[in-house]
C-alpha positions in Angstrom: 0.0 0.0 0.0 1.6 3.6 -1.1 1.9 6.1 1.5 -1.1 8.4 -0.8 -3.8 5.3 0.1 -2.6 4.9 3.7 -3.0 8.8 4.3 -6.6 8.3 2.6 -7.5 5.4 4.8 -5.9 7.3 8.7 -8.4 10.6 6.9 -11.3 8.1 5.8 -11.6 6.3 8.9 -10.5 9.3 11.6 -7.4 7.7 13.3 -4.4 8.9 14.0 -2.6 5.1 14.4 -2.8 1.6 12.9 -1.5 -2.2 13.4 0.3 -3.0 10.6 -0.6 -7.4 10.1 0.7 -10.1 7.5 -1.1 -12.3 5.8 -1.4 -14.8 8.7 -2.9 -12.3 11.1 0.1 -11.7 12.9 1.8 -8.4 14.1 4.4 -6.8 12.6 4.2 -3.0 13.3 2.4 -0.1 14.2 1.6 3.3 11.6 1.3 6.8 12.8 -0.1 9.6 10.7 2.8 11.5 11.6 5.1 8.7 10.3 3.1 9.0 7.0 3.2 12.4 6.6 6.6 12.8 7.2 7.6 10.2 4.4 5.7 12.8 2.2 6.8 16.3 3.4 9.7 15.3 5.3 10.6 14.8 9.2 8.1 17.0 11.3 9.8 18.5 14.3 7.8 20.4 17.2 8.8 21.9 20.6 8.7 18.6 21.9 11.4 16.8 19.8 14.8 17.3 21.1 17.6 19.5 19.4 20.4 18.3 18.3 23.8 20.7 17.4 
């Protein structure tokens, strides 16, 4: 699945985070929004994040 169709789905369904599973059922990671949108635009850095010199 592209990055364009998982955006749609996290907008579609009004989430924010998803279990990613295999084709048995089984685990194998978890998607954030802000992980998606930062393979589009880029790392997303807040007041939050630490700085690094």
């Amino acid at each position: 699945m592209s990055v364009w169709n998982l955006l749609r789905e996290f907008q579609m369904r009004k989430v924010h985070m998803a279990v990613f599973l295999n084709g048995y059922g089984g685990t194998v990671g978890i998607i954030t929004l802000e992980g998606v949108v930062g393979e589009i635009v880029g790392d997303i850095f807040d007041e939050n994040d630490s700085k690094t010199n």
